[in-house]
C-alpha positions as CSV (number, residue, x, y, z in Angstrom):
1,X,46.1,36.4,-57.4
2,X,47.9,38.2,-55.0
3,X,45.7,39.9,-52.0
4,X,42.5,37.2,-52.5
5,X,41.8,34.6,-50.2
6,X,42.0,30.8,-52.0
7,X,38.8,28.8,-51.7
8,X,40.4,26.2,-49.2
9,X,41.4,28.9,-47.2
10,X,37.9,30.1,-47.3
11,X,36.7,26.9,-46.1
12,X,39.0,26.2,-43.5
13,X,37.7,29.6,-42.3
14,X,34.4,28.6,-42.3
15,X,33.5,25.2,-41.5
16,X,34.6,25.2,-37.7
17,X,31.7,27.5,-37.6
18,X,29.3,25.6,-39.2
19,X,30.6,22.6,-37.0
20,X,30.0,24.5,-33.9
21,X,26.6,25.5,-35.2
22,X,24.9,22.2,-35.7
23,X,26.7,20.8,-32.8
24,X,24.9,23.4,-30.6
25,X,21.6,22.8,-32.0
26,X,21.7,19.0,-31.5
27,X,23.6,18.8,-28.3
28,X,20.9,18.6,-25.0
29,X,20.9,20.8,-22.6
30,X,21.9,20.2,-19.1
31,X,18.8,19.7,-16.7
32,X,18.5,18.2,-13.2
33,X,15.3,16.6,-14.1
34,X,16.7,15.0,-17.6
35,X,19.5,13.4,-18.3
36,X,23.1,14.9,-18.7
37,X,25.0,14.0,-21.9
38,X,27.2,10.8,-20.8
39,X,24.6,9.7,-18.1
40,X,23.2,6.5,-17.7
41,X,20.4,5.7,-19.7
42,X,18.6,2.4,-20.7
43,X,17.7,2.7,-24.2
44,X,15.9,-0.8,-23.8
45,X,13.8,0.4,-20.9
46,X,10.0,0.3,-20.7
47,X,8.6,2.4,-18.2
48,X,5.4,3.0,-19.2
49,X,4.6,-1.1,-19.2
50,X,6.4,-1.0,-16.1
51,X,4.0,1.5,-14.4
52,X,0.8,-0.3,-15.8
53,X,2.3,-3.9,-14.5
54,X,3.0,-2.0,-11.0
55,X,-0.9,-0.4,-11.2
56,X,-2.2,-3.9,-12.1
57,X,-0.4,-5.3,-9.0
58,X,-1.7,-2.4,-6.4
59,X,-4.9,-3.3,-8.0
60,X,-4.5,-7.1,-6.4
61,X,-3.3,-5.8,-3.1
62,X,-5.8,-3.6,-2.6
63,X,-8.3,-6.6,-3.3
64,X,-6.6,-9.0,-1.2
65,X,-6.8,-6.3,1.8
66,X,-10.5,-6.2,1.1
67,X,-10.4,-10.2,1.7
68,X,-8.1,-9.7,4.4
69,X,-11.1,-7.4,6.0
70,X,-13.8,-10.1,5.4
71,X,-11.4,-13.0,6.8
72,X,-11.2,-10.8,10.3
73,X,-14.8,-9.8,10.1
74,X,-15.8,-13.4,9.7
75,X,-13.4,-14.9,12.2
76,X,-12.1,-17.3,9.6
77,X,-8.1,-16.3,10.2
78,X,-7.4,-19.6,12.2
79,X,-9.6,-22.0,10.0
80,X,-6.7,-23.1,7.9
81,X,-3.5,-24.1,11.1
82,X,-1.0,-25.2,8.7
83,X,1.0,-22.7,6.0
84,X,1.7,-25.3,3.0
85,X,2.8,-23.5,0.5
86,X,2.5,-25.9,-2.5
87,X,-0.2,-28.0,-1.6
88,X,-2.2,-25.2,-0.2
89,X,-3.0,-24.1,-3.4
90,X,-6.1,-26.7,-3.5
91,X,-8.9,-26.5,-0.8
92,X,-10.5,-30.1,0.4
93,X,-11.2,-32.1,-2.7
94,X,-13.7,-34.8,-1.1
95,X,-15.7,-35.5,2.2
96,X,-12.3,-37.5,4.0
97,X,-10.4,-34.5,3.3
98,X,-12.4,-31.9,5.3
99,X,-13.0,-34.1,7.8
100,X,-10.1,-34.0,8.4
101,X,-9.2,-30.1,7.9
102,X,-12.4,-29.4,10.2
103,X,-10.6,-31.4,13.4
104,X,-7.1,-29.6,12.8
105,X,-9.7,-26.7,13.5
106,X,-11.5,-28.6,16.4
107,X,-8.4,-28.6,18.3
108,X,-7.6,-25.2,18.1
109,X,-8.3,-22.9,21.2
110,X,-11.0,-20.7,18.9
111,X,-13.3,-23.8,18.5
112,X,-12.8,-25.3,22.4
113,X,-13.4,-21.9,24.0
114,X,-15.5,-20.2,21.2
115,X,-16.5,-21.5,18.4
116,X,-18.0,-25.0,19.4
117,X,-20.5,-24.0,22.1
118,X,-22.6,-22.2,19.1
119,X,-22.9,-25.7,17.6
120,X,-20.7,-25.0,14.5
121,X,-21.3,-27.5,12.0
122,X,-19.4,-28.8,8.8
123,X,-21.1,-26.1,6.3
124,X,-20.5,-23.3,8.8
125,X,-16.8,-24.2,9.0
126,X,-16.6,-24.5,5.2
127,X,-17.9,-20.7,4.7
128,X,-14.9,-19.7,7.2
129,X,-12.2,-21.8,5.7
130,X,-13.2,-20.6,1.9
131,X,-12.4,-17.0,3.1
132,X,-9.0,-18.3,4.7
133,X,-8.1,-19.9,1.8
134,X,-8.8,-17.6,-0.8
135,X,-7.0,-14.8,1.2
136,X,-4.0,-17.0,0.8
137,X,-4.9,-17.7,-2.6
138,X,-5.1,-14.0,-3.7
139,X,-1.3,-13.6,-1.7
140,X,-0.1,-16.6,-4.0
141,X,-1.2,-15.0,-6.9
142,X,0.1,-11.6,-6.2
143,X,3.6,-13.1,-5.8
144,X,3.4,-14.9,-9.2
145,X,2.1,-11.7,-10.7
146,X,5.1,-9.3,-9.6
147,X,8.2,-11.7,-9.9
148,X,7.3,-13.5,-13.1
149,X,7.2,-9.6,-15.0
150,X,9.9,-8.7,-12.6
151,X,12.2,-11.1,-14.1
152,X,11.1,-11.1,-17.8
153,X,11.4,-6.7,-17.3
154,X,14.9,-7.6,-15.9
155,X,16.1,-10.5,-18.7
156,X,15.0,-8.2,-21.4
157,X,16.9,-5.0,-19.9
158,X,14.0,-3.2,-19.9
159,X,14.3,-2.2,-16.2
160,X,15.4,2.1,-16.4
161,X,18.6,2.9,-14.7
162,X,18.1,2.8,-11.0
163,X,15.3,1.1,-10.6
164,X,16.5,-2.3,-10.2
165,X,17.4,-2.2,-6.6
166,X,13.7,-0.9,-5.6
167,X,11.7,-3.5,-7.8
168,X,13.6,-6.3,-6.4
169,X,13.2,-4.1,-2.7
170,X,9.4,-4.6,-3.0
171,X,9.7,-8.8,-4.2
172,X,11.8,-8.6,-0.7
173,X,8.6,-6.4,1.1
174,X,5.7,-8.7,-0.5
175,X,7.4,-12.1,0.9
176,X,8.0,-10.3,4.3
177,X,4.8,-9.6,4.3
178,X,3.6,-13.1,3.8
179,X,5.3,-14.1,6.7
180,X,4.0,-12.1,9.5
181,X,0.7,-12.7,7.9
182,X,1.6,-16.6,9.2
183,X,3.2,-15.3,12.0
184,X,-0.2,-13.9,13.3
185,X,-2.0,-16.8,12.6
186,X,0.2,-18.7,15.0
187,X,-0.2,-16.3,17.7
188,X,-3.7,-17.4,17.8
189,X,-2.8,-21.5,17.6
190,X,-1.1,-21.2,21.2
191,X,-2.7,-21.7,24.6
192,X,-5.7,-20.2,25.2
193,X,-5.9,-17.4,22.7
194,X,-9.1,-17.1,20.8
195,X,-8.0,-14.4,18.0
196,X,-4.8,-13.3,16.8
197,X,-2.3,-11.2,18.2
198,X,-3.6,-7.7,17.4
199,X,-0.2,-6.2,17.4
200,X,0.6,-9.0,14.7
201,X,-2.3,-8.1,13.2
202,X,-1.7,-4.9,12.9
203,X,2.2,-5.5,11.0
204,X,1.0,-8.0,9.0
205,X,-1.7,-5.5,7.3
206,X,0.7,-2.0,7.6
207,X,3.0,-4.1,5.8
208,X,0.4,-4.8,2.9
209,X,-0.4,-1.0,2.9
210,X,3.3,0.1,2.6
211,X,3.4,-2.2,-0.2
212,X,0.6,-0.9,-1.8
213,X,1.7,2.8,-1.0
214,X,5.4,1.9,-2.3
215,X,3.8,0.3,-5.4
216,X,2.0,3.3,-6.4
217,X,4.6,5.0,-5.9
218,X,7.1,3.6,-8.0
219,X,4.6,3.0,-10.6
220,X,4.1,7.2,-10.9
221,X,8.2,7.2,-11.0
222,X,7.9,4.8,-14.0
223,X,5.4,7.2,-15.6
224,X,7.7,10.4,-15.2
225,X,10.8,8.4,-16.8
226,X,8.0,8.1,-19.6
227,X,7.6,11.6,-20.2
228,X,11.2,12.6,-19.2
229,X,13.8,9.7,-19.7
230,X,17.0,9.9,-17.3
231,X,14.7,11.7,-14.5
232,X,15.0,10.4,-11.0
233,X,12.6,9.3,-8.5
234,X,10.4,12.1,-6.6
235,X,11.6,13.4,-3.0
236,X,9.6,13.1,-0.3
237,X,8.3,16.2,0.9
238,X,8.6,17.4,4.6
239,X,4.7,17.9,4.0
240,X,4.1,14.7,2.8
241,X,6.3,12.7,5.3
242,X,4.5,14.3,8.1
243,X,1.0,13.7,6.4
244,X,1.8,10.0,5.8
245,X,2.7,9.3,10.1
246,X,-0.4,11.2,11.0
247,X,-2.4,8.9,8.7
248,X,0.0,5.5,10.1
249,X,-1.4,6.3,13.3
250,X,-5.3,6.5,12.3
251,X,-4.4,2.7,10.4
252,X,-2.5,1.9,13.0
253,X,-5.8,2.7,16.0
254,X,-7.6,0.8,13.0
255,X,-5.3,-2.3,13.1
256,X,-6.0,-2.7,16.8
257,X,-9.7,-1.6,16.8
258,X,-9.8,-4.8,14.4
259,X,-8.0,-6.8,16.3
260,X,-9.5,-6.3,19.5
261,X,-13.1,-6.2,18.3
262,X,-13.3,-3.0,19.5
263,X,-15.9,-1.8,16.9
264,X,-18.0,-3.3,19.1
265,X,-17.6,-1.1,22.4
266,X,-20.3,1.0,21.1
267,X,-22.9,1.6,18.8
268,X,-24.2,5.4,18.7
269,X,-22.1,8.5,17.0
270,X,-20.5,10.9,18.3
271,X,-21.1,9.8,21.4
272,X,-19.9,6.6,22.9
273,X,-22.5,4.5,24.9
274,X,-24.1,8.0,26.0
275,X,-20.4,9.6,26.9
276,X,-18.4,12.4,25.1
277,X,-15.6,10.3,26.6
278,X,-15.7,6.7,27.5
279,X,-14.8,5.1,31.3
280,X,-11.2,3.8,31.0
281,X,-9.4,2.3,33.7
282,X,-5.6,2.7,33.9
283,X,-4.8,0.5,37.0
284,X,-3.1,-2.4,34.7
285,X,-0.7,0.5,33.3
286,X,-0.8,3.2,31.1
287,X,0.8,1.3,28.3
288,X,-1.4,-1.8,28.5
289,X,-4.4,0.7,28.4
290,X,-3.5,2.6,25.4
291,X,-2.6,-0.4,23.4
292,X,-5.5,-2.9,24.8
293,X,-8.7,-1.0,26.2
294,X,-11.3,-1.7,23.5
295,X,-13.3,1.7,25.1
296,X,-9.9,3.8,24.3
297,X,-8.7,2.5,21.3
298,X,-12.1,2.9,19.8
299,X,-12.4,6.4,21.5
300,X,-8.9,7.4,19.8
301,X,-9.4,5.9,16.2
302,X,-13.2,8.1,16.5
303,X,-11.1,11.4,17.0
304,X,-7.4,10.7,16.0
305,X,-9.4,11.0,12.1
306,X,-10.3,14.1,12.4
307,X,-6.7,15.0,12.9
308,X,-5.9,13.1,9.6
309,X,-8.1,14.8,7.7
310,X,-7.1,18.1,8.2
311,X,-3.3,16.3,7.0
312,X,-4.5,15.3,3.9
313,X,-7.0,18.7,3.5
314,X,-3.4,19.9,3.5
315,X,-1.6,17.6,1.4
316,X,-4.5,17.9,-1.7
317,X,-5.0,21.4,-1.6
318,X,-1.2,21.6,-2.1
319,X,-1.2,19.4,-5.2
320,X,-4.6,20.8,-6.4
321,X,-2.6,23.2,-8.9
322,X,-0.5,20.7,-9.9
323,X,-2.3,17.0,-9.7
324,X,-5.7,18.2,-9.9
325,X,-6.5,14.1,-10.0
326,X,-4.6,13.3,-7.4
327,X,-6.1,16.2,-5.0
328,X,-9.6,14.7,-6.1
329,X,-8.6,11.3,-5.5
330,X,-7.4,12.0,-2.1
331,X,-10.4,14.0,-1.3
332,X,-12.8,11.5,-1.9
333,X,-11.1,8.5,-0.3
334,X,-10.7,10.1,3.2
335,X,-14.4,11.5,2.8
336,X,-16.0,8.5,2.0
337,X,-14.0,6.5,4.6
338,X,-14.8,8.5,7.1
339,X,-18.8,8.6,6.2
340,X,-18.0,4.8,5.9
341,X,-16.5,4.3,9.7
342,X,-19.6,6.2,11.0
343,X,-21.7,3.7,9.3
344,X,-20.0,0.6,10.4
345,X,-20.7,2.3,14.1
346,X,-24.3,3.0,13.4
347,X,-24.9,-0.4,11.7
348,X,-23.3,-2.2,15.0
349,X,-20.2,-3.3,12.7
350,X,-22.4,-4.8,9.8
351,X,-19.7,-7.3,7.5
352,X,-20.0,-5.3,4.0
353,X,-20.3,-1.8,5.8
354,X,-16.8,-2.6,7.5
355,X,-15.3,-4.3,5.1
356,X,-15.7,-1.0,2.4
357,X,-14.7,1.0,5.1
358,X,-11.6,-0.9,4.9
359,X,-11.3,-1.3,1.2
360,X,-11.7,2.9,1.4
361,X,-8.8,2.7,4.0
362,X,-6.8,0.7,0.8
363,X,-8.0,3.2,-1.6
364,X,-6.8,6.0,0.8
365,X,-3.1,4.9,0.8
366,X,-3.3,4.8,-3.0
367,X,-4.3,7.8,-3.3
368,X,-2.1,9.4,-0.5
369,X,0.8,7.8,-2.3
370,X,-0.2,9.4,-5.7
371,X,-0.4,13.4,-4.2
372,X,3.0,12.9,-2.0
373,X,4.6,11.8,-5.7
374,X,2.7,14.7,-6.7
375,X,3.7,16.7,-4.2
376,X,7.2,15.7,-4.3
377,X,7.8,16.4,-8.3
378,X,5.8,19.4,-8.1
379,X,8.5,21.1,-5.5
380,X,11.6,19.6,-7.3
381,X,10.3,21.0,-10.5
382,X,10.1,24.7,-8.7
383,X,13.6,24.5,-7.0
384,X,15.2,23.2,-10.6
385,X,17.6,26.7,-11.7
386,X,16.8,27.8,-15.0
387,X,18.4,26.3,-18.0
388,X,22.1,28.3,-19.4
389,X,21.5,30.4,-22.4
């Protein structure tokens, strides 16, 4: 019929606009903190079991730091003088066997200069070396823990996009870590040396608290990916970066107050042996007095805290809207490590009272590392431009 439009023609009219209409209804839209269309993303991934095998593995480094605690407070660091790797897995089976473990220790500077003129027998070294060895242990057992998921994760393809690179990053930081923890040990086989080096001391347990710190971390990364698949890790907040070196110092002063026995330099809060402000005598150097005087170091790791709380004040208030568990968390690991370290003063360095204050110290990094993440998503999510129309 002339003048009427044919029903193909009608169609032909039509359907491009139904095409376009159900395209734009199932087509994502663009957003920085999702994935583009064409982006990367693992549809094999497993985040979520990711972030609870990362938990479970902070969980075991904050225990073996607790260990590591009792192992300094106990003076059993230089029981065990060889690192054997395989066969170290077993402690002293029979009677011959620590005999013989307890004279590797006899000829160590610790026993000649320390140890033997209090008369220590075979039982007293057996409660040393048990601590030793299950320190080790516990680092043995951490290992097996992260690189036997680490590889199933990774032979499944269950790892996210991205993440690879880190996961293997922290197999790298946990073996590191192992080593100076050997490294210190030998510091304290050589010459005269009665303890550790303190400075190794102090590497070999920041590097166990980065770990943990890094671990939480990634693990809160793995839960976002979770809830918002193709989103990338949280930035580090000028906030949080300057929060986290104020509280490195405090662990740091720790470190060396450990190391040092400088808990010991005195026993009444605030003051120190009667003083707002020990005696300290600079005539070897400045240097060697800041990182050696046991009056000092003390004196600094007393008042440097005060400074760190008023960081991480900061850092929970800021995630309070946001993370109201992580600001909570934070809140309550610095204020009951800090109740904690004037205990262990009080109570002239008492074992269980310094070794919660430095399980607290653990927790604290933990919980630090949870409000920076925090922190960090909470400002990406603000600076994110609002979605096209």
């Amino acid at each position: 019929m002339h003048g009427s439009v044919r029903q193909t023609d009608l169609q032909g009219l039509i359907a491009p606009h139904i095409d376009a209409t159900i395209m734009a209804s199932t087509t994502p839209i663009a957003h920085p903190l999702y994935a583009a269309p064409g982006s990367r993303i693992n549809i094999n991934a497993r985040p979520l079991a990711i972030a609870r095998w990362l938990e479970i593995v902070a969980a075991i480094v904050i225990v073996i730091v607790l260990v590591g605690g009792i192992t300094r407070l106990t003076e059993s660091g230089l029981s065990i003088t060889e690192w054997q790797v395989a066969t170290g897995i077993l402690p002293p089976l029979n009677d011959v066997a620590w005999q013989a473990e307890f004279a590797k220790y006899q000829a160590t500077p610790e026993y000649r200069l320390e140890a033997s003129l209090s008369g220590m027998t075979l039982a007293d070294f057996k409660f040393i070396y048990f601590w030793e060895w299950f320190h080790r242990l516990l680092a043995r057992v951490v290992g097996l823990v992260y690189a036997l998921p680490l590889a199933w994760f990774w032979m499944k393809g269950a790892i996210p996009a991205g993440f690879k690179g880190r996961l293997t990053g922290l197999l790298a930081l946990g073996g590191l870590q192992g080593l100076f923890g050997w490294l210190m040990v030998q510091s304290g086989l050589v010459g005269d040396m009665t303890d550790v080096s303190h400075f190794r001391l102090s590497l070999h347990l920041l590097t166990a608290l980065l770990l943990l710190g890094a671990l939480v971390w990634t693990a809160r990364d793995m839960r976002r990916v979770a809830r918002e698949p193709g989103a990338g890790p949280a930035p580090l907040t000028a906030a949080a970066a300057l929060t986290a070196v104020i509280l490195f110092v405090q662990l740091l002063l720790g470190a060396w107050v450990a190391g040092l026995n400088a808990g010991h330099a005195a026993y009444d809060w605030p003051l120190m042996n009667g003083r707002a402000v020990p005696e300290v005598d600079f005539g070897a150097g400045f240097f060697w007095t800041v990182t050696h005087d046991p009056f000092l170091l003390h004196f600094l790791h007393r008042w440097w805290a005060w400074v760190a709380v008023g960081a991480l004040v900061y850092l929970a208030r800021r995630v309070r809207k946001t993370d109201r568990s992580a600001s909570i968390a934070l809140h309550s690991a610095f204020g009951v490590m800090v109740l904690l370290g004037i205990a262990t003063v009080l109570t002239e360095v008492e074992l269980w009272v310094a070794a919660a204050h430095q399980l607290t110290g653990a927790l604290l990094v933990g919980a630090m590392a949870w409000a920076m993440h925090s922190d960090g998503v909470a400002r990406q999510s603000t600076s994110v431009p609002p979605a096209p129309a």
